[in-house]
C-alpha positions as CSV (number, residue, x, y, z in Angstrom):
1,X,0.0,0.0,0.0
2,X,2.7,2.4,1.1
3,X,4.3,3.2,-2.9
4,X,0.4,3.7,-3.5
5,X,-0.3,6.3,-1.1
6,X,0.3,10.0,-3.1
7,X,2.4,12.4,-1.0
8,X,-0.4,15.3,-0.9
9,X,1.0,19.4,-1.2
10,X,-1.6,20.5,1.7
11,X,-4.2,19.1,4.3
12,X,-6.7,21.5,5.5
13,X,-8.7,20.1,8.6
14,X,-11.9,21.3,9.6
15,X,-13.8,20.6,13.0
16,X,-17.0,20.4,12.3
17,X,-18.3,18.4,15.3
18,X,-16.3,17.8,18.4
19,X,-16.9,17.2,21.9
20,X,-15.9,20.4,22.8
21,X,-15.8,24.1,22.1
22,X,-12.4,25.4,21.7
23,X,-13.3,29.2,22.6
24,X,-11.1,29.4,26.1
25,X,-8.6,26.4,25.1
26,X,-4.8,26.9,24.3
27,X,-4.4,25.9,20.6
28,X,-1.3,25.6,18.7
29,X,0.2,28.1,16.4
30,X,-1.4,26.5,13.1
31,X,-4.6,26.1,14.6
32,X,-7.2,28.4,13.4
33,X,-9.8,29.3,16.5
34,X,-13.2,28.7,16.3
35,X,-14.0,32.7,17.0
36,X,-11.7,33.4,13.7
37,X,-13.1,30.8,11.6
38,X,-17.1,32.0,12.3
39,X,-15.6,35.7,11.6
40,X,-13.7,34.4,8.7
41,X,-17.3,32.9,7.7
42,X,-19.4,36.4,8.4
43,X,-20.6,36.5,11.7
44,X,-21.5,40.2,12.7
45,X,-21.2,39.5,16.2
46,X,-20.6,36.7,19.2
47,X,-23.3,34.9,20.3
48,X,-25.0,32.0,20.9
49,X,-26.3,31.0,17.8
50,X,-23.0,32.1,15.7
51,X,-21.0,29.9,17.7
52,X,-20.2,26.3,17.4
53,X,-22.4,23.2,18.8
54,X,-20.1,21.0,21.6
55,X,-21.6,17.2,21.3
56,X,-20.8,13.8,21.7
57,X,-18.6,12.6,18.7
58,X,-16.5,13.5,15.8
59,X,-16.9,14.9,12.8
60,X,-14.3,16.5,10.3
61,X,-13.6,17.7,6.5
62,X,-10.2,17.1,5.0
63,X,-9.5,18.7,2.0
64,X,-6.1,17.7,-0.4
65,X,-4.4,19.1,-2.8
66,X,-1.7,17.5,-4.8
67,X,-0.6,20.0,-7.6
68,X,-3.6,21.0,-9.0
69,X,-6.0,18.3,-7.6
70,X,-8.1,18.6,-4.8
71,X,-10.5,15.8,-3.0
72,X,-12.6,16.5,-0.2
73,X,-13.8,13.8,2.5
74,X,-15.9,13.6,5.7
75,X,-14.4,11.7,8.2
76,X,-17.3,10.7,10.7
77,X,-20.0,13.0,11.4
78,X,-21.0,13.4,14.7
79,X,-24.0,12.8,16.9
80,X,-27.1,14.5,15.3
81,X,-28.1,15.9,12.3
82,X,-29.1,20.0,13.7
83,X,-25.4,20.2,15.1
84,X,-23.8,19.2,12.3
85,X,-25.6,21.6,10.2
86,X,-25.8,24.4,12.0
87,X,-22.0,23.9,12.5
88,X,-21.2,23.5,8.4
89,X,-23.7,26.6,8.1
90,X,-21.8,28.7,11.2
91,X,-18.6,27.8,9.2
92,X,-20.0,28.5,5.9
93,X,-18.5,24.7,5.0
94,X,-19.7,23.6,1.3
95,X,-21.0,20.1,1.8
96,X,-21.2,19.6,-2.0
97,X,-17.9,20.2,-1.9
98,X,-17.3,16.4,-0.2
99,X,-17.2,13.4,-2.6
100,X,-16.6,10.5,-0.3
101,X,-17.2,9.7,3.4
102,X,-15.3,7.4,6.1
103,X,-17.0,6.0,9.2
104,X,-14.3,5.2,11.4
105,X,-17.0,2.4,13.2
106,X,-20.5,1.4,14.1
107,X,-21.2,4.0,17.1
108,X,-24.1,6.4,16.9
109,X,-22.1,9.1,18.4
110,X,-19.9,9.3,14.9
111,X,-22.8,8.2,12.7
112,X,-26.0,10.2,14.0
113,X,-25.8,12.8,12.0
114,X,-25.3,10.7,8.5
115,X,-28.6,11.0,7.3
116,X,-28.4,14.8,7.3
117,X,-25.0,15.0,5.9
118,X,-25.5,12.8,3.2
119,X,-29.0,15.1,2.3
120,X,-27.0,18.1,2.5
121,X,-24.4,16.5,0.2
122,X,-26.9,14.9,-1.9
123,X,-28.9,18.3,-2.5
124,X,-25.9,19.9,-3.8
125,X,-24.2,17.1,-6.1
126,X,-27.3,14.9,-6.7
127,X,-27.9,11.0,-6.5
128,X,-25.4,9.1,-6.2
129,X,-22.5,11.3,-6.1
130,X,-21.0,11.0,-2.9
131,X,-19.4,7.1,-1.7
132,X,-19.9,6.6,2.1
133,X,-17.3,4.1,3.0
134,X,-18.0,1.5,5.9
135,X,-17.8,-2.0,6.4
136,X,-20.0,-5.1,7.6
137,X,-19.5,-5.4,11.3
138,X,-20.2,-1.6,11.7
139,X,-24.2,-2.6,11.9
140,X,-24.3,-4.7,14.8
141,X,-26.7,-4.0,17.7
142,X,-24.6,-2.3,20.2
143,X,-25.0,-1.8,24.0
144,X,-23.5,-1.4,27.6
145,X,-23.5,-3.4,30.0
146,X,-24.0,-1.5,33.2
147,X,-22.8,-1.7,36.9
148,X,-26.3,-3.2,38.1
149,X,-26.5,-6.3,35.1
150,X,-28.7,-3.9,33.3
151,X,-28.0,-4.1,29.1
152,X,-28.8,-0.4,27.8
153,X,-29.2,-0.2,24.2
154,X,-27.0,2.6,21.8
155,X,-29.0,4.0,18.5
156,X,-29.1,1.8,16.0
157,X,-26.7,3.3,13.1
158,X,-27.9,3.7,9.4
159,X,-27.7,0.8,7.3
160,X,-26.5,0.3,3.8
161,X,-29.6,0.4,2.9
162,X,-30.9,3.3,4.0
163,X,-27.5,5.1,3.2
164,X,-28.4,3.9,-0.5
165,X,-32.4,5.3,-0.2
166,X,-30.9,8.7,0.9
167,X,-28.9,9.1,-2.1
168,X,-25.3,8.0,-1.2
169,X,-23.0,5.0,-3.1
170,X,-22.5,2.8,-0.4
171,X,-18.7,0.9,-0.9
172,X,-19.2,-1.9,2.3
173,X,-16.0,-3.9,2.4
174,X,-14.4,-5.0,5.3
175,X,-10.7,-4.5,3.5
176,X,-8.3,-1.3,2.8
177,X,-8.1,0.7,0.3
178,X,-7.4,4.3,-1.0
179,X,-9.1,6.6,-1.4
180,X,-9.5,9.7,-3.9
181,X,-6.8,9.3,-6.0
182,X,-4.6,7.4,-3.5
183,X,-5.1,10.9,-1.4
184,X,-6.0,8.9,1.6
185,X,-5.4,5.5,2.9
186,X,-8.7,4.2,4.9
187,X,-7.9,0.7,6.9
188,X,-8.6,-2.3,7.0
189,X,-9.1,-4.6,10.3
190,X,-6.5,-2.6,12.9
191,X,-4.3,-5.6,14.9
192,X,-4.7,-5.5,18.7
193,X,-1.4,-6.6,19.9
194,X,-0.6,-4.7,22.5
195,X,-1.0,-6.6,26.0
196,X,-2.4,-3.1,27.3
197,X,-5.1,-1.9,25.4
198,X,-8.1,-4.7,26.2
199,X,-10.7,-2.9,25.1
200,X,-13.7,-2.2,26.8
201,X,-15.2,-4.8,29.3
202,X,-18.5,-3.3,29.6
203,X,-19.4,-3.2,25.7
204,X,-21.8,-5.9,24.1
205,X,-22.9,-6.2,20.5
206,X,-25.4,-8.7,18.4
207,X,-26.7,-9.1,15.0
208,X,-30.5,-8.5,15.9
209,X,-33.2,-9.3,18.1
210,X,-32.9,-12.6,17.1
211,X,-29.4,-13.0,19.4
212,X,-28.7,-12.8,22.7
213,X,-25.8,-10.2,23.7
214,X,-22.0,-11.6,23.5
215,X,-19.1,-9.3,24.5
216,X,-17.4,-7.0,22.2
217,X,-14.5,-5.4,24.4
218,X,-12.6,-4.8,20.8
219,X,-14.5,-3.1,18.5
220,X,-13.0,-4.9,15.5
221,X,-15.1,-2.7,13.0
222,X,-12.8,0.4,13.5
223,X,-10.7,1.9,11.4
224,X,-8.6,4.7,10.3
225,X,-7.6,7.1,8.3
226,X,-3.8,8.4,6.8
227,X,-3.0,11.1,5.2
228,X,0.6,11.4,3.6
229,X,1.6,15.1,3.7
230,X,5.0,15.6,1.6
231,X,8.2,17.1,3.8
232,X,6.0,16.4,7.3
233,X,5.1,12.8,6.7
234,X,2.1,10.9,7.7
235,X,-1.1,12.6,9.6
236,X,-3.1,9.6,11.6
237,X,-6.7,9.8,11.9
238,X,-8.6,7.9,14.4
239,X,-11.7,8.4,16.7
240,X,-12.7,6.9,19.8
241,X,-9.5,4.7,19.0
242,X,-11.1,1.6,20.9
243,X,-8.7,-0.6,19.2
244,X,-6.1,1.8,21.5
245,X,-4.4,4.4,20.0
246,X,-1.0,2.5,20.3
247,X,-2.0,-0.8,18.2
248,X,-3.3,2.2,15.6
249,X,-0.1,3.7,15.3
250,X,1.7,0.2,15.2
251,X,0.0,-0.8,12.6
252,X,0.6,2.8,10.9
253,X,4.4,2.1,11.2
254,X,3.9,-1.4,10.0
255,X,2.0,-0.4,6.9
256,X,4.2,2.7,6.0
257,X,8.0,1.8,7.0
258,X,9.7,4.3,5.1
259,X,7.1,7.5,6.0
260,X,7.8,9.0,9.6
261,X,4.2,9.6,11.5
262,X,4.0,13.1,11.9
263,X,1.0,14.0,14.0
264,X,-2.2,11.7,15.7
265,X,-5.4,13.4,15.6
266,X,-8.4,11.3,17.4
267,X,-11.4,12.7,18.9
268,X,-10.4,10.5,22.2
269,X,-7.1,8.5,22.5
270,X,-7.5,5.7,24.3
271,X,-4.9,2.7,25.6
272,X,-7.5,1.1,27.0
């Protein structure tokens, strides 16, 4: 894979759902602030409504460019549909603009808002125009187990089908591949094989109704997402990295030898 993936001129990153605002945290240097980017977008003034929504989730637009190329993908979306929007629309983001999407797994706090991202992005470039990228175990039946033996059900996530009735091309392979004109690299199954990260204890999946509850402690339907950005090297995406963010970047090093790792961004990093 690693001759494959094209060394991209520029990777601009925006936040469009996070699980939290940014307006009194530090940021780094290349980090454009939330206030600056609703100004940059014509707000008149600070307030409530012209700031951003803080939710549960993850949601982001990465745009390429490679000479004169660009490609534009959503990575995740976020928990509901009225954030996300009113988050592209407070940013003045152009979701026709966005020709594929990547669901990083099967959690309704990353998929939620799906449905009204792929309308938006549907209404702008028309049927069957945008590729949603996911893969098979991602539709299980999730839940938590809790303290008292109670099993409490998560949102069931879109399905194929549906993502297919709203408009989107739905690619649903359980394998790698790359994305965009080899712009990005989207995983396949990510190796646990660190003796640290177990996953978590309390998480249960199963097909349907039809099943009782078994334990999923691993996740195995994440993935992630890579980014090769020429004279920095590789930008790692992940999300809730419940296959631990150490076994993501293993795999990373395994999969790209020759291409130093040059920054991590996850919505929450976990080693557990």
């Amino acid at each position: 894979m690693a001759p494959s993936l094209v060394a991209v001129d520029q990777l601009t990153v925006d936040v469009i759902t996070d699980n939290v605002s940014d307006t009194y945290a530090s940021k780094p240097p290349f980090a454009v602030s939330e206030l600056a980017n609703i100004m940059q977008a014509g707000a008149q003034e600070i307030s409530g409504t012209t700031l951003l929504v803080a939710n549960l989730g993850y949601g982001l637009r990465l745009t390429t460019r490679q000479g004169s190329k660009e490609h534009v993908l959503l990575f995740d979306t976020g928990t509901e549909g009225a954030a996300f929007l009113r988050n592209c629309r407070n940013l003045a983001l152009d979701l026709g603009t966005v020709e594929e999407v990547a669901i990083t797994h099967g959690h309704w706090d990353h998929m939620g808002a799906l449905e009204a991202a792929v309308g938006a992005i549907v209404a702008r470039r028309g049927q069957g125009n945008v590729t949603v990228n996911v893969n098979p175990g991602m539709f299980n039946e999730r839940g938590v187990l809790l303290q008292n033996g109670t099993i409490f059900p998560a949102a069931r996530v879109p399905t194929p089908a549906q993502l297919e009735a709203w408009g989107a091309r739905v690619s649903n392979d359980g394998d790698a591949r790359l994305l965009l004109d080899g712009h990005f690299y989207y995983s396949g199954e990510i190796p646990r094989v660190t003796s640290f990260e177990t996953g978590r204890e309390d998480h249960l999946c199963r097909r349907d109704n039809s099943e009782e509850w078994r334990p999923d402690p691993y996740l195995m339907d994440e993935r992630m997402l890579v980014v090769n950005v020429r004279d920095l090297g590789l930008i790692v995406f992940s999300a809730c990295s419940h296959a631990g963010i150490v076994n993501v970047c293993t795999e990373v090093r395994r999969l790209f030898p020759d291409i130093p790792i040059h920054a991590v961004m996850a919505a929450c990093i976990s080693a557990a």
